[in-house]
N, C-alpha and C positions, 0 to 999 in steps of 0.2 A: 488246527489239525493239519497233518502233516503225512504224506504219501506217495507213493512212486509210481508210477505206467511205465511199461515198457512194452517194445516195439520192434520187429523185425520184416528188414521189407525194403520195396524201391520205396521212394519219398520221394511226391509227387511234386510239380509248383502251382498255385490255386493260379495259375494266369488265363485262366477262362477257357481252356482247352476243355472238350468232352469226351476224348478217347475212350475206349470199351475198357481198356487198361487200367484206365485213371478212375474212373467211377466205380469199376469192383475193386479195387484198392482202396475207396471212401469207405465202404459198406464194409470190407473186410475187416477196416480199422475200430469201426463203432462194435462190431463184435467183438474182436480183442479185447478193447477197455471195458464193453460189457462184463467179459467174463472179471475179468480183474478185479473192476466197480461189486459185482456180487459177493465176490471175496473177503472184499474190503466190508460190508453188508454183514456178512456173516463172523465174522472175525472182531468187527471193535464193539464195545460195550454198549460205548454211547449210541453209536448209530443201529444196533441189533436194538436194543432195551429202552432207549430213551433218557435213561440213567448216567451220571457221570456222578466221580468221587476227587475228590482230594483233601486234604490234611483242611485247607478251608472252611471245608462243605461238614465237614465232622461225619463222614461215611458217605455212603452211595444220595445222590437226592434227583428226585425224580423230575423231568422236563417236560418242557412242553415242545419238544420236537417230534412225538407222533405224528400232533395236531397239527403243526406245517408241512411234515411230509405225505400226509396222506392223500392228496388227489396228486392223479400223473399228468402231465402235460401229453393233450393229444394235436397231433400236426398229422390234416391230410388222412387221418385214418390209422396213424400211426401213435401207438401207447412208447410214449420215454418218461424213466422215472430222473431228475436231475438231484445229483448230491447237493448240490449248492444251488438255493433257489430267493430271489430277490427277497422274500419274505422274510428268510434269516439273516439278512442282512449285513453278508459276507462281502470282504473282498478278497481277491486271488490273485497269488503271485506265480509263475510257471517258470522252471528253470529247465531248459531242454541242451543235454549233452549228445551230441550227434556225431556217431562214428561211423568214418567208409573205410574202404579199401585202399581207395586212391591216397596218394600220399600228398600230392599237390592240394590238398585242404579242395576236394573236390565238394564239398557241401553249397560252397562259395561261388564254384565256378561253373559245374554243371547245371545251374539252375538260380534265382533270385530270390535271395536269403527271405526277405521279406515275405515270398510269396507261399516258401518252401514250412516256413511257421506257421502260415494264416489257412494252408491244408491241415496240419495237425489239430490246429485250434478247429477250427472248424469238426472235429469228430471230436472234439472233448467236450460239447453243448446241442443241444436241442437243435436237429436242423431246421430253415424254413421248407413251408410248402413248397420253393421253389425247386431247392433241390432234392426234396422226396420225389420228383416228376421226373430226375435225369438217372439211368439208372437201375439194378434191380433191389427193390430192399424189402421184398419178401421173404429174404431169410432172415430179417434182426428179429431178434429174440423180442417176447412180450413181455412184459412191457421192457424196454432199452434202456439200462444205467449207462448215464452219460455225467461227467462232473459239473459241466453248468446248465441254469438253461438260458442264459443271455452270453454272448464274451463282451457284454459291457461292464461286467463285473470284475474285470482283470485290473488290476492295476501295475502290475510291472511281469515285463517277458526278460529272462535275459538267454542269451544263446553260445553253448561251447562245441566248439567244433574238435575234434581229434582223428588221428588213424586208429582205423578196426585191423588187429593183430591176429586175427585169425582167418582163413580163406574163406570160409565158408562152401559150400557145394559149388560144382563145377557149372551149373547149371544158371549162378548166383550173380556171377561177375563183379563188377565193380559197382552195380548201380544198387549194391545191399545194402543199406544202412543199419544200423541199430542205435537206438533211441530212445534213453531215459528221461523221463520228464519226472521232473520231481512239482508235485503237486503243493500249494500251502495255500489252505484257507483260515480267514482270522474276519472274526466279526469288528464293524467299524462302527455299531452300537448292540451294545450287548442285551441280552436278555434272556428268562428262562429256553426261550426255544433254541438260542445259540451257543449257552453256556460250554457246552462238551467241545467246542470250536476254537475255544480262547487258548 
């Protein structure tokens, strides 16, 4: 399975800072991919019905992915439902294309590429109770579609950097980014509940 996030906004670096900035910019971002994640929800076959098809399967044949997505992961008080959950036995690969303003490839420079990734990751998965405590995250939606619930489940990140060709609002500056993450999950042993995944 295969999908895309996107994203408009400052892009923070996860380098241990707690700014009032930086943590409603966490929680802002889990509602973004929320909304998207439910989209994604209501829109594919497999993931709506349980159901996948192809020339294979000789028409539609039913799975057993209800049966593993049906309890939500609760952290702290807090209901997230995760697309990808260690029981279907997926791996993920994340391809994130990152455009500024700056033309000097400022992704690189204003901030540590590394760290500036492991913010995004970080809202694309189930957070800990550590960081439900820093924070307000009384406004995520119930229950929180998030795409993993581990990022140990990642096997490969690659990352492109480009100039954003548009100004954006005056308000915006340089420090806009916009950011498509191209999403791929692929089962690394397959079975009814992962099939729709292959």
């Amino acid at each position: 399975m295969r999908f895309r996030l996107y994203f408009e906004g400052p892009l923070y670096s996860d380098n241990g800072g707690t700014g009032s900035n930086k943590l409603e910019a966490r929680v802002d971002l889990f509602c973004k991919f929320d909304k998207q994640l439910q989209k994604l929800w209501e829109t594919n076959q497999y993931l709506k019905t349980g159901k996948t098809s192809g020339p294979e399967l000789d028409g539609y044949v039913e799975t057993n992915l209800p049966q593993f997505q049906a309890e939500n992961t609760i952290v702290d008080g807090k209901t997230f439902q995760p697309l990808a959950r260690k029981n279907l036995h997926l791996n993920c690969r994340l391809s994130f294309l990152v455009m500024r303003q700056d033309k000097t490839s400022g992704f690189f420079t204003k901030g540590d590429i590394d760290n500036k990734v492991k913010f995004l990751v970080d809202c694309l998965r189930v957070p800990s109770a550590e960081q439900l405590k820093k924070g307000d995250w009384n406004r995520l939606p119930n229950p929180c579609h998030v795409v993993l619930e581990d990022d140990n489940m990642i096997t490969q990140i690659n990352v492109e950097s480009d100039q954003l060709l548009d100004n954006g609002t005056a308000n915006q500056g340089l420090d806009r980014s916009v950011v498509i993450i191209d999403v791929e999950l692929k089962p690394y042993e397959l079975h009814l509940g992962n099939i729709g995944f292959g």
